[in-house]
C-alpha positions in Angstrom: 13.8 -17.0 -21.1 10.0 -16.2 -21.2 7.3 -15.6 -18.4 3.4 -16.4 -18.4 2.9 -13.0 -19.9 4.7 -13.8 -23.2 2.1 -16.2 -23.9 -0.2 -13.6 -23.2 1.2 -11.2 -25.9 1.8 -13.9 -28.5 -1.8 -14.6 -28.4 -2.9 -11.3 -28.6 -0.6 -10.4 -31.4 -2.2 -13.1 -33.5 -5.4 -11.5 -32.7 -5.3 -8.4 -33.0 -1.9 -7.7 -35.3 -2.1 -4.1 -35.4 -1.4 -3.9 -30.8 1.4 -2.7 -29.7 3.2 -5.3 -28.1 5.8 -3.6 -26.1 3.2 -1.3 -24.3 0.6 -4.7 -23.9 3.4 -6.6 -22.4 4.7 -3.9 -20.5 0.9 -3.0 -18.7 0.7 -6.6 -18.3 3.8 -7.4 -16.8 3.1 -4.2 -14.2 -0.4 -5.5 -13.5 0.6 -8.6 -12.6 3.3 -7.8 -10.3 0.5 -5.3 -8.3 -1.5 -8.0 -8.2 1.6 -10.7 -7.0 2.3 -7.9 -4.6 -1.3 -7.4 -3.5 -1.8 -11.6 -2.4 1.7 -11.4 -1.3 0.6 -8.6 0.9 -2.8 -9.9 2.3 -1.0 -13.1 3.4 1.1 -11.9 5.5 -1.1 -9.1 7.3 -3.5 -12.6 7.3 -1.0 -13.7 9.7 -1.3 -10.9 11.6 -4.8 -11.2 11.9 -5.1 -7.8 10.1 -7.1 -6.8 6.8 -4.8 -4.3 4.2 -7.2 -1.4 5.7 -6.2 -2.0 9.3 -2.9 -1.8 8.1 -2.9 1.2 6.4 -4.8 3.1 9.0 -2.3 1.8 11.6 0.1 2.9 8.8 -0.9 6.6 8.6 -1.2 6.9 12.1 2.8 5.5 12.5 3.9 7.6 9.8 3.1 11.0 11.4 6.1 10.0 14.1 5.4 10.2 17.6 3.0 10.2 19.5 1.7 8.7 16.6 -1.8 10.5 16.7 -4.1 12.4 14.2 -7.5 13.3 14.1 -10.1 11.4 12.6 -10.1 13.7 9.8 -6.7 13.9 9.0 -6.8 10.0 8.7 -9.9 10.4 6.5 -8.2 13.1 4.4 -5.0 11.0 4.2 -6.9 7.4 3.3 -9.3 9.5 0.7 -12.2 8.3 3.1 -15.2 9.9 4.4 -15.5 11.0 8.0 -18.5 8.5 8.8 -16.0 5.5 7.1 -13.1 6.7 9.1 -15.1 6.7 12.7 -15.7 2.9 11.4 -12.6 1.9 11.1 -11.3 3.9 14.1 -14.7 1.7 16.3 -12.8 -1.5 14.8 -9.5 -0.7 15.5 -10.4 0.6 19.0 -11.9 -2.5 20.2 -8.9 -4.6 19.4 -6.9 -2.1 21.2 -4.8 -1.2 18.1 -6.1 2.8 19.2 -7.3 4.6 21.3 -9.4 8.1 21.2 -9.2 10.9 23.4 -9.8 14.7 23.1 -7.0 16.9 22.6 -5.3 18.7 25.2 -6.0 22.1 23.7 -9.2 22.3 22.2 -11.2 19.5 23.9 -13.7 20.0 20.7 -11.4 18.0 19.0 -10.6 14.1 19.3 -7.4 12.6 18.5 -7.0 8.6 17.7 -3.5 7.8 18.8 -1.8 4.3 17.9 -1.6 1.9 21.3 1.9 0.1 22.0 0.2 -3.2 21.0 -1.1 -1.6 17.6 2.3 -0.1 17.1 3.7 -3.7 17.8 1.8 -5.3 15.5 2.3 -2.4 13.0 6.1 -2.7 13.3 6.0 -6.6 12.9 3.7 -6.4 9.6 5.7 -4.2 8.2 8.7 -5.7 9.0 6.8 -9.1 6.8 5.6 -7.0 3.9 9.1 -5.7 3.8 10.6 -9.0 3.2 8.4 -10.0 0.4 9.2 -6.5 -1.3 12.7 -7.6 -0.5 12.5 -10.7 -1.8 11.2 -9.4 -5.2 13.1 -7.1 -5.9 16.1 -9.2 -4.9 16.2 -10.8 -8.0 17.6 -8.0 -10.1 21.2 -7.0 -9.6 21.4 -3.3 -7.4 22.2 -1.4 -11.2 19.2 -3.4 -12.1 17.2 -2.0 -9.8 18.7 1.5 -10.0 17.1 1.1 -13.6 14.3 0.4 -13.1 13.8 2.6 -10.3 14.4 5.5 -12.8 12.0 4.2 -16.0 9.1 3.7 -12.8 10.1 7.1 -12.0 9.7 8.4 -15.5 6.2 6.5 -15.6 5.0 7.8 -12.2 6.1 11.4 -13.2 4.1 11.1 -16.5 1.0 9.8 -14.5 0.9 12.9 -11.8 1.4 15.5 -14.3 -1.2 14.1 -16.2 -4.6 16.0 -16.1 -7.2 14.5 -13.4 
């Protein structure tokens, strides 16, 4: 059976006849599931009435466990941001109630945003959505299927970070 991106390689491999056409097919298959991924993702936090960088801020905020709190430059550190975009985003998310800011209890110098129950709600039922489309993705290949491929990603991604910067 073939997918839109055989097409894709076929062309090119009248083209240009010297490409390789494992490695173009390959790249191509990977961008387009990002990309798949990507819409699939933006719908459903659409739903939500969130944008992919409310979620994620919401999402570094969860992941640090409870009380679900860090300090405007740990987020910024974390999201690869700068301060001045982080205090944005933390304004944004503050007047939808998603967070809230406070100074901490030992060093008042020092303000803490801290997820509210309705932003860990929505955060939790999000997650839950994006979950299901990964689900549903990935359930089309058997579980040794998806052992293997888990492994040759893993073989990629360990290539990538030990590659120079």
């Amino acid at each position: 059976m073939k997918d839109s991106i055989d097409a894709h390689v076929d062309l090119w491999a009248q083209e240009l006849p010297g490409m390789d056409l494992r490695v173009e097919g390959i790249a191509t298959r990977l961008q387009a599931l990002a990309k798949y991924l990507d819409r699939r993702r933006d719908a459903v936090l659409a739903e939500h009435g969130l944008q992919w960088w409310e979620f994620k801020t919401l999402h570094m905020l969860r992941r640090g466990g409870a009380p679900y709190q860090a300090t405007p430059g740990q987020l910024a550190t974390q999201l690869g941001l700068s301060p001045a975009a982080m205090t944005n985003r933390i304004d944004a998310l503050e007047r939808h109630g998603y967070v809230e800011r406070h100074h901490d209890r030992d060093d008042r110098r020092k303000v803490v945003a801290t997820l509210t129950p309705s932003g860990l709600e929505l955060w939790q039922q999000a997650l839950g959505d994006i979950t299901q489309v990964e689900v549903d993705l990935v359930g089309h290949l058997s579980t040794s299927d998806q052992d293997s491929l888990i492994t040759l990603l893993r073989s990629l991604m360990l290539a990538t970070e030990s590659a120079p910067r």
